[in-house]
Backbone as ProteinMPNN parsed JSONL, in Angstrom:
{"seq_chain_A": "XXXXXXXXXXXXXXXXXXXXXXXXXXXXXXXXXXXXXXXXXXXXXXXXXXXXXXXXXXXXXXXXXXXXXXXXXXXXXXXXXXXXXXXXXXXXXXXXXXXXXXXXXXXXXXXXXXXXXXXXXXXXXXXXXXXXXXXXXXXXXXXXXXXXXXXXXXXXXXXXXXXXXXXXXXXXXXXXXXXXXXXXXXXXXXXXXXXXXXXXXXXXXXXXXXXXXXXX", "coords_chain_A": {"N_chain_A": [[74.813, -0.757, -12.283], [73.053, 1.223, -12.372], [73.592, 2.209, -9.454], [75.777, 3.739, -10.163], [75.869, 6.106, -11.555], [75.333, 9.551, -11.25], [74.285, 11.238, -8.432], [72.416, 13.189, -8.57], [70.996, 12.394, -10.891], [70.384, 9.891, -10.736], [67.941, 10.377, -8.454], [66.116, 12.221, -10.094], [65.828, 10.087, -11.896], [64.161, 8.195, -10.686], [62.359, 9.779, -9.795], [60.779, 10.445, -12.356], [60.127, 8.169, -13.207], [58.781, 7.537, -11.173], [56.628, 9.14, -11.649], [55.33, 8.3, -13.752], [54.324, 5.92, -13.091], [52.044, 6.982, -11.119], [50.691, 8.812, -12.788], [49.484, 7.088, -14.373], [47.634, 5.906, -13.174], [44.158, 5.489, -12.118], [41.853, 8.345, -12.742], [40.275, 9.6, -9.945], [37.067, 9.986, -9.191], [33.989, 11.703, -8.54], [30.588, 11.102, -7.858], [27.687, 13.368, -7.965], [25.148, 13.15, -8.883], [23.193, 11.032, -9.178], [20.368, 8.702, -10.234], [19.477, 6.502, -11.823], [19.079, 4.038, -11.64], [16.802, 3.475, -10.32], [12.881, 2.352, -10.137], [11.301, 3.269, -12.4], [8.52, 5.756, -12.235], [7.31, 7.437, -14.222], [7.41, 8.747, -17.194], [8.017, 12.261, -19.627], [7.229, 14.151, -22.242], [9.909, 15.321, -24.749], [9.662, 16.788, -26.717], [7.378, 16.961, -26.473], [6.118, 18.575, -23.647], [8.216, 19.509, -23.196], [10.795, 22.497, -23.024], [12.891, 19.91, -20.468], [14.161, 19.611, -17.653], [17.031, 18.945, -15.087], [17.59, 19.564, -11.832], [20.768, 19.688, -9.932], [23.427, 19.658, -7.497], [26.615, 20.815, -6.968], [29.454, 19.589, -4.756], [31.571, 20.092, -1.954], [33.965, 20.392, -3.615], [33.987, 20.971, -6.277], [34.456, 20.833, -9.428], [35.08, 19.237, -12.984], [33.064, 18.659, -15.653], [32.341, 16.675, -17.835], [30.714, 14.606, -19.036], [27.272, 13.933, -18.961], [24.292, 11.623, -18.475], [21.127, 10.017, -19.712], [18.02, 9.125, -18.621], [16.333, 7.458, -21.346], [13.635, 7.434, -24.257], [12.472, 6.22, -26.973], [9.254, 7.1, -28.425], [8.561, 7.069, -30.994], [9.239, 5.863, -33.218], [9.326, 6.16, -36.356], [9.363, 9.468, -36.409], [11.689, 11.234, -36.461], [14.164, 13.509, -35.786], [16.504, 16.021, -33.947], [17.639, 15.788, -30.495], [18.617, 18.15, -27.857], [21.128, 18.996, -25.189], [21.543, 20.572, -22.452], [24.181, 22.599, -20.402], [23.251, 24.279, -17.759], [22.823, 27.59, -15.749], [21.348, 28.132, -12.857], [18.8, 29.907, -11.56], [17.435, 31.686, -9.134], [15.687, 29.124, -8.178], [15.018, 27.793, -10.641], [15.644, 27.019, -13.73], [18.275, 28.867, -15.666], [20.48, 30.646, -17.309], [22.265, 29.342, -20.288], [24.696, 27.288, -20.21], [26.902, 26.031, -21.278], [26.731, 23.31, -24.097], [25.992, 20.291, -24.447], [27.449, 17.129, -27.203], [24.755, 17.111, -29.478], [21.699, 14.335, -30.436], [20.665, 12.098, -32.501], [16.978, 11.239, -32.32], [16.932, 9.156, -34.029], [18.995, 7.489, -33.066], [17.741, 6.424, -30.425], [16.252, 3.967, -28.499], [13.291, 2.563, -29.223], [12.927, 0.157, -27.813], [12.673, 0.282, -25.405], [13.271, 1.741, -22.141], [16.736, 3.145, -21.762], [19.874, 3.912, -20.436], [21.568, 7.251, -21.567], [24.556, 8.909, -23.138], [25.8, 12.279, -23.241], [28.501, 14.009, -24.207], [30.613, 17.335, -23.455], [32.667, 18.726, -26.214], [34.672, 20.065, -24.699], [35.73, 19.719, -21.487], [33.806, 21.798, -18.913], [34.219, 23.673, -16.609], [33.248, 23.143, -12.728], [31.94, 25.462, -10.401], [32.291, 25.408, -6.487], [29.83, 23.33, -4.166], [27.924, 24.703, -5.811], [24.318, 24.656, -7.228], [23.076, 23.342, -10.69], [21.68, 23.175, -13.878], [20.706, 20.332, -15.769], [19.63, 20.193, -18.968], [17.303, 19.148, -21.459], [16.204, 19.553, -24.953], [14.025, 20.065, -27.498], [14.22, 20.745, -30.645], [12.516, 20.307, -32.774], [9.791, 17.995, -33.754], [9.365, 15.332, -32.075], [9.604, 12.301, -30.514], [10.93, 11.664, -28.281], [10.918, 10.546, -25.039], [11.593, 11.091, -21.22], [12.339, 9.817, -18.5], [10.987, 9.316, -15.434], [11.529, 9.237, -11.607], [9.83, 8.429, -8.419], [11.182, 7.568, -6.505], [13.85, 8.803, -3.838], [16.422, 8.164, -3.268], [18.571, 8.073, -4.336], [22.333, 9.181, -4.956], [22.327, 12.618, -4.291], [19.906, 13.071, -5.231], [17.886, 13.784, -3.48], [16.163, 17.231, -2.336], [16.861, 18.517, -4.465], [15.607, 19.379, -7.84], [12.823, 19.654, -10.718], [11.66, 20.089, -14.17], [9.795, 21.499, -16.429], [8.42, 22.784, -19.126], [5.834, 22.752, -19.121], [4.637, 21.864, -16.771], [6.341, 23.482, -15.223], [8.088, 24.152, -12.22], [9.448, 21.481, -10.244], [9.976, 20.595, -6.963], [11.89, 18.041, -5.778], [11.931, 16.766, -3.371], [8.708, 16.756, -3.074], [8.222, 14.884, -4.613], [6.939, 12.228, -4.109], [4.5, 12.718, -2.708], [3.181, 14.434, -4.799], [3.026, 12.669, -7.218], [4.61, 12.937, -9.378], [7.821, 13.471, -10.027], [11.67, 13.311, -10.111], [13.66, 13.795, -12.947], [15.305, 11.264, -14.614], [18.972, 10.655, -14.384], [22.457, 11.042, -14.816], [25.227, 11.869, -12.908], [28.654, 12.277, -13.047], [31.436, 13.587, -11.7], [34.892, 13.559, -12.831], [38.178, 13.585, -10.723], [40.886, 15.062, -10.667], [44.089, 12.572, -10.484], [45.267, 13.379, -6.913], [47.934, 12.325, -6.483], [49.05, 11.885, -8.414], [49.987, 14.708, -9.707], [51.108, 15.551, -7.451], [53.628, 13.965, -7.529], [54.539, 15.172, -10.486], [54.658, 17.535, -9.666], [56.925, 17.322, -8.264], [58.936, 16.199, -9.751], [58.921, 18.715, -11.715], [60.389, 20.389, -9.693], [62.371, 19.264, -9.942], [63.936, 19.187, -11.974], [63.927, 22.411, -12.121], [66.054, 22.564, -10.212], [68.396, 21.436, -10.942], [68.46, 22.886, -13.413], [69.498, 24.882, -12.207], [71.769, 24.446, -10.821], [73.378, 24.174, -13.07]], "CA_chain_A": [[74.799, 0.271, -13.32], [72.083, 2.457, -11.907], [73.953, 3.009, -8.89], [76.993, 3.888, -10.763], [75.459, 7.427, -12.145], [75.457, 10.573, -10.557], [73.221, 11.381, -7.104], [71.042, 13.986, -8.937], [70.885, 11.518, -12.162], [69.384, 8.518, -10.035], [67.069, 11.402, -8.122], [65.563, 12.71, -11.487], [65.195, 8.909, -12.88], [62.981, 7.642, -9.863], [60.78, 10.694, -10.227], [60.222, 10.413, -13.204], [59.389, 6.599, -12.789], [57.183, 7.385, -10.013], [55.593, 9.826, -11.853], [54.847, 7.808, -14.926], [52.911, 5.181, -12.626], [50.869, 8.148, -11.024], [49.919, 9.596, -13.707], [48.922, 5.946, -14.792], [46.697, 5.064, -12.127], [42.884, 5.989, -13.157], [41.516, 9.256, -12.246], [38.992, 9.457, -8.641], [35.855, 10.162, -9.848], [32.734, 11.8, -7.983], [29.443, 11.031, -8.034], [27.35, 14.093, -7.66], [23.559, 12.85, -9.015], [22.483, 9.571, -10.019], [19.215, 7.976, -9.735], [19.03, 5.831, -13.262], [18.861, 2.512, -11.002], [15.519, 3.722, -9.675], [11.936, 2.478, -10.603], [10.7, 4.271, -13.126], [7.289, 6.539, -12.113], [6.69, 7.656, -15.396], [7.981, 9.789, -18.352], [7.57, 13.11, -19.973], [8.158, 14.36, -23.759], [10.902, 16.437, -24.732], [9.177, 17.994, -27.232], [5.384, 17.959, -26.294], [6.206, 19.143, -22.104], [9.682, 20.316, -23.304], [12.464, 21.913, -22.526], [12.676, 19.561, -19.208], [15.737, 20.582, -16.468], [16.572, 18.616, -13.934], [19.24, 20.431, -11.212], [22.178, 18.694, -9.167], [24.261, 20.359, -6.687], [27.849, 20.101, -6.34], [29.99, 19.654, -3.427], [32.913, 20.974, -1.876], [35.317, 20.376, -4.412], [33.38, 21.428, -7.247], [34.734, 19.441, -10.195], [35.148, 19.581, -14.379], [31.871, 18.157, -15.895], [32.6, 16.43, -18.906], [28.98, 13.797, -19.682], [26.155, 13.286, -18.417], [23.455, 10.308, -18.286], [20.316, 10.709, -19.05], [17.073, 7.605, -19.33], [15.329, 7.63, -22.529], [13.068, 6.337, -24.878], [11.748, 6.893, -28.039], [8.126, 6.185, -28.566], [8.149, 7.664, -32.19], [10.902, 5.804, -34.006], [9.284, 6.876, -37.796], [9.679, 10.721, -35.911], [13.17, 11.23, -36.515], [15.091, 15.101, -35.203], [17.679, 15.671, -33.326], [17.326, 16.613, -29.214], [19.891, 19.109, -27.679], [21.218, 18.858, -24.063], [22.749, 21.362, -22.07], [23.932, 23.068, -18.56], [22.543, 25.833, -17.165], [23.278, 27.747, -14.391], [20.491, 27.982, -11.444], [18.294, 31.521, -11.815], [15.438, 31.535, -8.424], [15.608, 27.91, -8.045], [14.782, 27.503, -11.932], [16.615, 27.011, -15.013], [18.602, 29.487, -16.187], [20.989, 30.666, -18.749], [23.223, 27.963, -20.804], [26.628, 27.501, -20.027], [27.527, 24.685, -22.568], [26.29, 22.466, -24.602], [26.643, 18.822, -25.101], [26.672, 16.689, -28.785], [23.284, 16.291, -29.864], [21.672, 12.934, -30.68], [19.494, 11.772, -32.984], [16.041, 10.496, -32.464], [16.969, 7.453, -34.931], [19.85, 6.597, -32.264], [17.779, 5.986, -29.781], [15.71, 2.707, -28.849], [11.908, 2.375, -29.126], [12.197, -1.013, -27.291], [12.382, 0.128, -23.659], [14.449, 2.999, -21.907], [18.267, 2.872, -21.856], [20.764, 5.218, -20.557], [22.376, 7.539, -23.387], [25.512, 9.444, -22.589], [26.298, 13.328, -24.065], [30.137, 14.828, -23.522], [31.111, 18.094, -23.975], [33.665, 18.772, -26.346], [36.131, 20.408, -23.43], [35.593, 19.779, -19.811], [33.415, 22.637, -17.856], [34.73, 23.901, -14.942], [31.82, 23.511, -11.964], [31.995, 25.593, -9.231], [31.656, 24.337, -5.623], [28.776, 24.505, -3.556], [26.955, 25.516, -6.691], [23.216, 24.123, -8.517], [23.2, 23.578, -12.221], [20.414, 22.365, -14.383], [20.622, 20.041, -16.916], [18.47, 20.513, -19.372], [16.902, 18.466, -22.487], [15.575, 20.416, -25.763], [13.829, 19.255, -29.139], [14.078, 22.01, -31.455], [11.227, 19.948, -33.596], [8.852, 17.401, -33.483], [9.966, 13.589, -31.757], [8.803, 11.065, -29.758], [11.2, 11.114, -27.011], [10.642, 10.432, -23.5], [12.222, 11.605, -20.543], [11.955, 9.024, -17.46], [10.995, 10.122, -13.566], [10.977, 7.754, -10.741], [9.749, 8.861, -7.707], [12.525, 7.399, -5.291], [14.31, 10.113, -3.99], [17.098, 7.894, -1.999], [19.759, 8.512, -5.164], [23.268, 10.03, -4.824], [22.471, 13.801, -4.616], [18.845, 13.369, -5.603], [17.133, 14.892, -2.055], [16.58, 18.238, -2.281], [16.822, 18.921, -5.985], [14.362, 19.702, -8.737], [13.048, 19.211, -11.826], [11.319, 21.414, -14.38], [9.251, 21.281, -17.693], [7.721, 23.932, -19.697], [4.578, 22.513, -19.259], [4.37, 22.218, -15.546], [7.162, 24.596, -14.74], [9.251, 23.981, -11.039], [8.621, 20.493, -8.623], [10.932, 19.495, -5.582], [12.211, 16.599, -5.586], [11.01, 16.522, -2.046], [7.561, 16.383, -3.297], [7.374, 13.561, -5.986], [5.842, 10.76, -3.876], [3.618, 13.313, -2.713], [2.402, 14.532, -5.939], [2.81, 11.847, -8.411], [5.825, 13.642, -10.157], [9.422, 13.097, -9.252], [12.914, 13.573, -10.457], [14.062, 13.012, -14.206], [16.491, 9.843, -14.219], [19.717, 11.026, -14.529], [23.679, 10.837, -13.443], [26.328, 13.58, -13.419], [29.6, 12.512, -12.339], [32.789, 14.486, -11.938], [36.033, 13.174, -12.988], [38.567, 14.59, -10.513], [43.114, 14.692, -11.11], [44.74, 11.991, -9.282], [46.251, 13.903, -6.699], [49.307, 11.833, -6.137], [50.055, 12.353, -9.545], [50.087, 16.19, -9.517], [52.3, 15.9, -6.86], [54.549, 13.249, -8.261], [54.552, 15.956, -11.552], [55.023, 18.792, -9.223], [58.588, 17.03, -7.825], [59.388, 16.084, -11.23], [59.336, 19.852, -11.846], [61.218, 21.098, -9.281], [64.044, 18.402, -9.715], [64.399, 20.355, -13.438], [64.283, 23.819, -11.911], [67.045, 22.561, -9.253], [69.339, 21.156, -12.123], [69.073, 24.046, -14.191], [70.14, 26.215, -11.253], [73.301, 23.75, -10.514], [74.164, 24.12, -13.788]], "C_chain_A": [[74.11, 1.54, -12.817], [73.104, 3.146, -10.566], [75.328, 3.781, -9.138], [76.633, 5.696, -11.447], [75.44, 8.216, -10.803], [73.933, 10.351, -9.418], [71.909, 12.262, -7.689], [70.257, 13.147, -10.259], [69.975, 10.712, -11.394], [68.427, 9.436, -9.384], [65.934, 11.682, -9.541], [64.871, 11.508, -12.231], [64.141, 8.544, -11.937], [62.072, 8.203, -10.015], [60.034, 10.532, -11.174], [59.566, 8.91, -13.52], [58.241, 6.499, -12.045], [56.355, 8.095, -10.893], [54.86, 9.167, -13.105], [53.76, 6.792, -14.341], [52.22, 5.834, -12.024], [50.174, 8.322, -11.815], [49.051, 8.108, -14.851], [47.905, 5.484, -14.158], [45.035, 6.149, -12.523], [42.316, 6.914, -11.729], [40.181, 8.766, -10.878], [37.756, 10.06, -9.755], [34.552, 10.636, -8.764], [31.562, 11.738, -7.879], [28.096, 11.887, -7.672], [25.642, 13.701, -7.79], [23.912, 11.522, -9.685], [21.47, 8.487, -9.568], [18.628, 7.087, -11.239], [18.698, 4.748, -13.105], [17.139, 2.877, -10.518], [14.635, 3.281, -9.883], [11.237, 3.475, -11.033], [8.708, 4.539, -12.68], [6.582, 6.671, -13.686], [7.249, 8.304, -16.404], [7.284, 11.273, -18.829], [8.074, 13.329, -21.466], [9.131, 15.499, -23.684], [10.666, 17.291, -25.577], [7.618, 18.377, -27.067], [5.097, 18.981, -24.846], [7.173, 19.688, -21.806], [9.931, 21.864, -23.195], [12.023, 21.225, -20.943], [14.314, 19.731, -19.019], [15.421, 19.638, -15.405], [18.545, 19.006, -12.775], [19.679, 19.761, -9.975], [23.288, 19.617, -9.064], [26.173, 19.683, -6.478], [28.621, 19.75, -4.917], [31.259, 20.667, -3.285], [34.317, 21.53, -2.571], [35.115, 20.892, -5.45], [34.049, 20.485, -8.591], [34.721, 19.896, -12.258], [34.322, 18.74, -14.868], [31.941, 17.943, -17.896], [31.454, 15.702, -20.206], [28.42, 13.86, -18.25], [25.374, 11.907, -18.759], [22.332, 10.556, -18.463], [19.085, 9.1, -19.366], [16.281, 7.911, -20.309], [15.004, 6.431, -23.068], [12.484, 7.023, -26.013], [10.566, 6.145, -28.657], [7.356, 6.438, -30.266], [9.188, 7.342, -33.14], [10.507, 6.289, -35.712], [9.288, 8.223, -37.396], [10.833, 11.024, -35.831], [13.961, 13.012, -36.371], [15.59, 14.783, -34.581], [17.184, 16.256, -31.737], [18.759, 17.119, -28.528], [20.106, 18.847, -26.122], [22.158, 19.875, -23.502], [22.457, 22.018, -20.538], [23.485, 24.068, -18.889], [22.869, 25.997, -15.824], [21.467, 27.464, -13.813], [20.089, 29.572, -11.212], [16.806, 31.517, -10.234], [15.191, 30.161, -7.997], [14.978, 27.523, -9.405], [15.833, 27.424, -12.929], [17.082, 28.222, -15.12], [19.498, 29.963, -17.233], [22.185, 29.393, -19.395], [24.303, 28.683, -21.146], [27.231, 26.852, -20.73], [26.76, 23.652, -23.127], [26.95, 21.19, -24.988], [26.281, 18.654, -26.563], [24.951, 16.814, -28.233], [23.229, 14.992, -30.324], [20.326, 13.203, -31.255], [18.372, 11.064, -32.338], [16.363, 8.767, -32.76], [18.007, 7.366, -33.772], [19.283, 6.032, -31.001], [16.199, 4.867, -29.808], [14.315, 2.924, -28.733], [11.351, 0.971, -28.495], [11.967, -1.006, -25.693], [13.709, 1.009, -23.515], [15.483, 2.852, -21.345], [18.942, 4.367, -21.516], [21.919, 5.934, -21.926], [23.294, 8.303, -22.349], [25.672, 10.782, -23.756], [27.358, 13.653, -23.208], [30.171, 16.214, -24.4], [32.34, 17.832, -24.83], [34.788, 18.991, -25.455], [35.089, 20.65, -22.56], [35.135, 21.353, -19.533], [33.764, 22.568, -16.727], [33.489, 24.207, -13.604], [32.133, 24.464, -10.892], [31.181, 24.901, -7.474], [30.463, 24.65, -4.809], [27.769, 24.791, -4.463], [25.428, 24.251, -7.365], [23.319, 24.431, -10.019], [21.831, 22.901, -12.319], [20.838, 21.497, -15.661], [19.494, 19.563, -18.192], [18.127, 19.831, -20.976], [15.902, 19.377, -23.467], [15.105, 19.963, -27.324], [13.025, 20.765, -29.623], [12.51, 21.844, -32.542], [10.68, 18.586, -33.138], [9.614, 16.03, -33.599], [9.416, 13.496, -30.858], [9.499, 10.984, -28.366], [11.044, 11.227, -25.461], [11.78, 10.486, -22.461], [11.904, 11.227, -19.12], [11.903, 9.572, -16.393], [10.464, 9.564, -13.111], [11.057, 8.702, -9.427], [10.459, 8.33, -6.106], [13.456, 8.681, -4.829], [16.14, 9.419, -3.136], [18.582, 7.728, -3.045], [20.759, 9.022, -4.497], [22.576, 11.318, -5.437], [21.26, 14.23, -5.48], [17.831, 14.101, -4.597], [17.18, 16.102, -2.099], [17.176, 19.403, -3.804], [15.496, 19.132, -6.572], [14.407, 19.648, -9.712], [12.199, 20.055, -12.363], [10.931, 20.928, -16.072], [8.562, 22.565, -18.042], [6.477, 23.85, -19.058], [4.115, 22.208, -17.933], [5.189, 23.103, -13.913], [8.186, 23.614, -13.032], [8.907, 22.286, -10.529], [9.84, 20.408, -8.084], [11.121, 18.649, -5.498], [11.51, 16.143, -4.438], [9.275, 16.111, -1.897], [7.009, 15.308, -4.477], [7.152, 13.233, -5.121], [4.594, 11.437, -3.45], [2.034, 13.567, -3.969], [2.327, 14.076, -7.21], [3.738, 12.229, -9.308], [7.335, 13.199, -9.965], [10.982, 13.072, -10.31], [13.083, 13.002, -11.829], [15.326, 11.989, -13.897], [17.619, 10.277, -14.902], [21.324, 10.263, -14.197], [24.598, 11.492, -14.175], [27.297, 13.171, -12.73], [31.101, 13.038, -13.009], [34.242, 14.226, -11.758], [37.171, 14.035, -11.812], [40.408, 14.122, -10.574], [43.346, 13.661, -10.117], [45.916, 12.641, -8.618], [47.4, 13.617, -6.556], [50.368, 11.928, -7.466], [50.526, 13.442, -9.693], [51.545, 16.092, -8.774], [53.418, 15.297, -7.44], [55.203, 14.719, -9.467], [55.609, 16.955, -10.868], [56.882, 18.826, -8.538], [59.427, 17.044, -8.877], [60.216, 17.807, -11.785], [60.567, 20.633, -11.05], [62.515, 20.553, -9.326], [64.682, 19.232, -10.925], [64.933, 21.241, -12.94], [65.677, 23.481, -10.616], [68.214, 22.393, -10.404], [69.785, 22.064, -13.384], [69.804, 25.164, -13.15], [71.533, 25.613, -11.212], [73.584, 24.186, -11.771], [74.532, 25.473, -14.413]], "O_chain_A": [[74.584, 2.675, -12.874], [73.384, 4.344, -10.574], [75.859, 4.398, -8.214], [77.647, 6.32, -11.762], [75.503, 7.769, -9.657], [72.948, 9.625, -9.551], [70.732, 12.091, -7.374], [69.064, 13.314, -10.513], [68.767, 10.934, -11.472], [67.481, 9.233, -10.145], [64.898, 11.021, -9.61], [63.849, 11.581, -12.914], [63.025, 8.584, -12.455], [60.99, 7.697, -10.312], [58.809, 10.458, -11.081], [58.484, 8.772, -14.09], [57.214, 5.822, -12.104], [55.206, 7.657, -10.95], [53.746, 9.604, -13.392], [52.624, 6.699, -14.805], [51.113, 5.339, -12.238], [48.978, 8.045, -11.72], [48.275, 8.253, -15.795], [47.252, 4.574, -14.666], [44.984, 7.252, -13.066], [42.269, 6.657, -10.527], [39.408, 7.81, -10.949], [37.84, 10.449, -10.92], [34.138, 9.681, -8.107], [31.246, 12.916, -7.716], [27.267, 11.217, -7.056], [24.914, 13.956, -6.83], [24.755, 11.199, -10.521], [21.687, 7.604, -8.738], [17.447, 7.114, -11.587], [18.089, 4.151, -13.992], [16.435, 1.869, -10.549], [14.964, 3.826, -10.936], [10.674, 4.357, -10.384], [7.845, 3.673, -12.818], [5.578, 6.104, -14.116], [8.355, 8.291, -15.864], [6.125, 11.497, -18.477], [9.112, 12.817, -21.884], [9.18, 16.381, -22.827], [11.164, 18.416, -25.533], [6.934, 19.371, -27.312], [4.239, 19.862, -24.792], [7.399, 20.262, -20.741], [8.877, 22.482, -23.344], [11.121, 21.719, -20.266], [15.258, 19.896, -19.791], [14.331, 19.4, -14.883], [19.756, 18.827, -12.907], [18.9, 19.345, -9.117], [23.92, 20.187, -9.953], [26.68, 18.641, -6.061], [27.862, 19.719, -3.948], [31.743, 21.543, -4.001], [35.175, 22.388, -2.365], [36.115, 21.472, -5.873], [33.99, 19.264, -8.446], [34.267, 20.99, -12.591], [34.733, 17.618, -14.572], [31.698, 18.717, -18.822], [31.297, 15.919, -21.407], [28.822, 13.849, -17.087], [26.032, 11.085, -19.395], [21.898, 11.343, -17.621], [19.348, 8.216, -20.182], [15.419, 8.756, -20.069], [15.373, 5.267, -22.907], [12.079, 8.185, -26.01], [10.614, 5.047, -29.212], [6.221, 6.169, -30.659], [9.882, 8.154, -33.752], [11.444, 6.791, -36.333], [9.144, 8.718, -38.514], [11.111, 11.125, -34.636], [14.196, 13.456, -37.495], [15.609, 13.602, -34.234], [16.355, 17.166, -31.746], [19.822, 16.52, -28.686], [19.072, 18.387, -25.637], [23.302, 20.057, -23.918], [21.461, 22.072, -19.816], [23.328, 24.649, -19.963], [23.117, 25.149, -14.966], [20.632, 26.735, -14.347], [20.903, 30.378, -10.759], [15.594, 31.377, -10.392], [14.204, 30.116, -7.262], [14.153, 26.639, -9.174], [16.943, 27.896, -12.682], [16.286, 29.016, -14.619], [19.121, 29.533, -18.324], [22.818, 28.674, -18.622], [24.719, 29.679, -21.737], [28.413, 27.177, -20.841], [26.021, 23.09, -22.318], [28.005, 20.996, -25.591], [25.457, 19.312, -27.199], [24.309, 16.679, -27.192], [24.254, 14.38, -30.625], [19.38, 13.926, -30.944], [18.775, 10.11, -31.673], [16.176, 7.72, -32.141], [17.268, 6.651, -33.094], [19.991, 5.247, -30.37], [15.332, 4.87, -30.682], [14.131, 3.749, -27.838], [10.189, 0.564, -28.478], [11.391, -1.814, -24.964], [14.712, 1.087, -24.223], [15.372, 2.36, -20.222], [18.726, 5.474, -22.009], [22.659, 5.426, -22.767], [23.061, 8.402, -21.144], [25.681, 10.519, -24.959], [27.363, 13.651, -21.977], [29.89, 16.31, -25.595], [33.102, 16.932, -24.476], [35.753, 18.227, -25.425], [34.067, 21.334, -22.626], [35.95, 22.215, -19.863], [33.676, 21.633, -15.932], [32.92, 25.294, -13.51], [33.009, 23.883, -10.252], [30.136, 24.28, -7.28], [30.031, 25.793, -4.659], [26.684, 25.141, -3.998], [25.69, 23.158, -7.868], [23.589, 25.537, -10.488], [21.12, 22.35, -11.479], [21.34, 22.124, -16.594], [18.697, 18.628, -18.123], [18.998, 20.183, -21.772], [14.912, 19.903, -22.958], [15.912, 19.563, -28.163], [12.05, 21.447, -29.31], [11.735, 22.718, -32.933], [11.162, 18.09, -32.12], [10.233, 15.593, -34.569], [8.752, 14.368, -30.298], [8.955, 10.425, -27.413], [11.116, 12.33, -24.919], [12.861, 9.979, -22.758], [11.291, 12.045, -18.434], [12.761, 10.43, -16.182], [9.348, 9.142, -13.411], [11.957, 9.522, -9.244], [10.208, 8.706, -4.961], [13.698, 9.53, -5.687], [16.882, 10.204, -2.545], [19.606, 7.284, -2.526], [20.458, 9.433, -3.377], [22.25, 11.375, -6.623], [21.249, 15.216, -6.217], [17.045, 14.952, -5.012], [18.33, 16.496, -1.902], [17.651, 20.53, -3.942], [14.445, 19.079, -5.933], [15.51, 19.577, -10.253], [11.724, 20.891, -11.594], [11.627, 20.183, -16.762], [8.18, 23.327, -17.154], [6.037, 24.83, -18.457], [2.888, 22.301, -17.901], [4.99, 23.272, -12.71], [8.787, 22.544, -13.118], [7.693, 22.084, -10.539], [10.794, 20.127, -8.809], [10.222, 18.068, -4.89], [10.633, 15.281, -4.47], [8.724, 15.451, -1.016], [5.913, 15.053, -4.978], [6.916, 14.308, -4.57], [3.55, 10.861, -3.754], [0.851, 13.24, -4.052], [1.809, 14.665, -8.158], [3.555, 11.603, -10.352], [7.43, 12.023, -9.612], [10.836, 12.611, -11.442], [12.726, 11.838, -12.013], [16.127, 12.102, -12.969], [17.454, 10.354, -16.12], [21.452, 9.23, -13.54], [24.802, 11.678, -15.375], [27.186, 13.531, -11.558], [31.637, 12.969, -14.115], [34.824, 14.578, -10.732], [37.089, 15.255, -11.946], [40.901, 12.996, -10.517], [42.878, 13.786, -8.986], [47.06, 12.69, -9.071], [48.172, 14.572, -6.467], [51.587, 11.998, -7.618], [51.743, 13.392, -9.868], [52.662, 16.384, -9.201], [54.266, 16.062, -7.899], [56.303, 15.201, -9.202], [56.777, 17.197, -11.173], [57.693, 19.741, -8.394], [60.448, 17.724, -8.976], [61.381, 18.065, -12.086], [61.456, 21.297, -11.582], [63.545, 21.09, -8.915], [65.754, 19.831, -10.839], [66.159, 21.339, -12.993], [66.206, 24.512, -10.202], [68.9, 23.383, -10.659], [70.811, 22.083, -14.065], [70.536, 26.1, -13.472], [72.461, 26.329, -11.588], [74.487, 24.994, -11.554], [75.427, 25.54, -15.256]]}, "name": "protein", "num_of_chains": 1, "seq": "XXXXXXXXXXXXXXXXXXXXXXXXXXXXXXXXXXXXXXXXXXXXXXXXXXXXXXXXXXXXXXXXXXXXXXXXXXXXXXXXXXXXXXXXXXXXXXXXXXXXXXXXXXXXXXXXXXXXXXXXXXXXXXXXXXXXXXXXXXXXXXXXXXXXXXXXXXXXXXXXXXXXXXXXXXXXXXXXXXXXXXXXXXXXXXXXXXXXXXXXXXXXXXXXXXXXXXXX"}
């Protein structure tokens, strides 16, 4: 039956076959920061040492930044507000201005029995550039309990060479937590990226159209 149809007909159906299992197969994914496996050093508040920032470099490809990760805890569960999370670009090697914001989360959602990774998503995907530092940055507009974990391992994906940042004691280097008793907020930022084989698959798909409208 199949081979019984036209040459551009059977052409057009495979593509589009191939391209349906492409575009099926689950996106690559990059892993730009993540140190949430780490032993925890210690914590900070988000609203008593708040806003805390902690900044992660991309790579070559740069990437669309959809959640983050971050370790918390809440040591004030009758303290109930909401805490805000968001990027920032990279001003001096410090925080600087906000580029998007994730949901917020309540206080009451998170646990007071021991610190758990929470997850915030933008509504629509940010576009990162490559090459570039961001900060991501934690904010309690009012008064809560939560804590904001930092383990002084530095041997993370894409934790060397970063920094972290609180109102209340302003810049450190990652390079220098074991040094000075400080060290990286516990984090992880990774960056979804297209499966290219699908693209292309797509991109044949297309041109088999634009050939078939020309024949015809």
């Amino acid at each position: 039956m199949f081979s019984k149809l036209p040459s551009f007909l059977r052409t057009a159906l495979l593509s589009a076959s191939a391209c349906v299992l492409l575009a099926a197969m689950p996106a690559q994914a990059s892993l730009v920061y993540n140190n949430l496996e780490a032993a925890q050093t210690g914590s900070d508040a988000v609203y008593g040492t708040g806003p805390l920032a902690n900044s992660f470099t991309t790579d070559a490809n740069g990437g669309t930044l959809n959640a983050v990760q971050a370790l918390l805890m809440n040591l004030g569960p009758d303290i109930v507000s909401d805490i805000q999370v968001n990027l920032l670009s990279s001003s001096g090697g410090a925080p600087g201005s906000t580029l998007a914001a994730f949901n917020s989360l309540s206080s009451a959602g998170i646990s007071s029995a021991g610190f758990a990774a929470y997850s915030f998503s933008l509504a629509s995907g940010y576009t990162l550039a490559a090459n570039t530092t961001y900060w991501i940055e934690l904010i309690a507009a009012d008064v809560n309990a939560i804590q904001w974990s930092y383990a002084s391992d530095l041997s993370g994906v894409g934790v060397a060479g970063e920094s972290s940042y609180s109102a209340a004691f302003g810049v450190s280097p990652n390079a220098q937590a074991a040094a000075d008793g400080f060290g990286p907020y516990q984090m992880a930022v990774e960056l979804p990226e297209p499966g290219s084989l699908a693209l292309v698959g797509l991109g044949l798909a297309g041109v088999l159209v634009v050939r078939r409208r020309k024949q015809g």
